[in-house]
C-alpha positions as CSV (number, residue, x, y, z in Angstrom):
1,X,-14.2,2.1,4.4
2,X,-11.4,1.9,1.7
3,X,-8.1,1.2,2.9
4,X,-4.5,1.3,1.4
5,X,-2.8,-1.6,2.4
6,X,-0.1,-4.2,1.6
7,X,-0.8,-7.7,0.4
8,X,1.6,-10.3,0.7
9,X,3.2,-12.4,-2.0
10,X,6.1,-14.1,-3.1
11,X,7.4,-17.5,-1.3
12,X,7.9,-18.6,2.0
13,X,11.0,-16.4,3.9
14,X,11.2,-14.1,0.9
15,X,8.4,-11.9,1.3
16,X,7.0,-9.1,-1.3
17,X,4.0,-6.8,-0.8
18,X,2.0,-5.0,-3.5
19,X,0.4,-1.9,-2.5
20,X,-3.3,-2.4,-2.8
21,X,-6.7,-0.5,-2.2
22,X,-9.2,-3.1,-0.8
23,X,-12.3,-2.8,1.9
24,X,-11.2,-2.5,5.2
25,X,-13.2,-6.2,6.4
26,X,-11.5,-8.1,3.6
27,X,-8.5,-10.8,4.4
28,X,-5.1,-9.7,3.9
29,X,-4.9,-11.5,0.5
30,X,-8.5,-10.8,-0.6
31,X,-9.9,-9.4,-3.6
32,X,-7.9,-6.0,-4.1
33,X,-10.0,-3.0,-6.1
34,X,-6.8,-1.7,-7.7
35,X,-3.1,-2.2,-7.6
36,X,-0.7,1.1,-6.7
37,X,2.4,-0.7,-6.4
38,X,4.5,-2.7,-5.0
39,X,6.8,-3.1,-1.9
40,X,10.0,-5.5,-1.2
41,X,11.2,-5.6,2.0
42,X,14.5,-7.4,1.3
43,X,16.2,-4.8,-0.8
44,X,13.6,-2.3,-0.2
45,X,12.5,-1.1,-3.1
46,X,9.3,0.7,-3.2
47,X,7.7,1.6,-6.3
48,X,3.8,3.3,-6.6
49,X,1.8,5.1,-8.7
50,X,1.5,8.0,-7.3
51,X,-0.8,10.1,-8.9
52,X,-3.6,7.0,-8.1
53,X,-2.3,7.0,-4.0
54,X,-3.0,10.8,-4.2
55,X,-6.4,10.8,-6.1
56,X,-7.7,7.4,-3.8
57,X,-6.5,9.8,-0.8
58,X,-8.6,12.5,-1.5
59,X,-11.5,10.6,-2.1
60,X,-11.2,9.4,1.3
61,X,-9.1,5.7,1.3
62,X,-6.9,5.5,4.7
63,X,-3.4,3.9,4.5
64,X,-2.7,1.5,6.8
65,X,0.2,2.4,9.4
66,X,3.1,0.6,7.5
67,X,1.8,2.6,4.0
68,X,1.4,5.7,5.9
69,X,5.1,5.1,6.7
70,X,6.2,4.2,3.7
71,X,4.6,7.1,1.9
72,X,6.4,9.6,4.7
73,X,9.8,8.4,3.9
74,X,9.5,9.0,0.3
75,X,7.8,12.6,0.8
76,X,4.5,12.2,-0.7
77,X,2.5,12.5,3.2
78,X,3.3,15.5,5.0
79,X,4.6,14.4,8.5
80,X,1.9,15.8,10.7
């Protein structure tokens, strides 16, 4: 199963996260299928594509919970 997830760069204590669609059994910094964005915690900026996250959603990908909050709080998931 395809999953939208976060991957984890940037160094130690100053974490940054790209927004990623990978298979759901790979590690957390695996091989990623495509990029949608990116994610900083620290001044929390969020930035994706979001005309990929909508077509990868209808073909089925799940977001993780984190993503699935993320893409709540800037109104592209309906709260259900």
């Amino acid at each position: 199963m395809l999953r939208i997830r976060l991957k984890r760069t940037g160094k130690k204590r100053q974490p940054c996260y790209r927004v990623v669609l990978m298979d759901s059994v790979t590690k957390r910094d695996g091989y990623a299928i495509e990029e949608l964005g990116f994610y900083n915690p620290i001044t929390k900026k969020f930035k994706i594509n979001i005309k990929r996250i909508l077509i990868r959603l209808q073909q089925g990908a799940q977001p993780s919970e984190t993503v699935k909050n993320l893409l709540i709080k800037s109104n592209i998931l309906d709260r259900k």
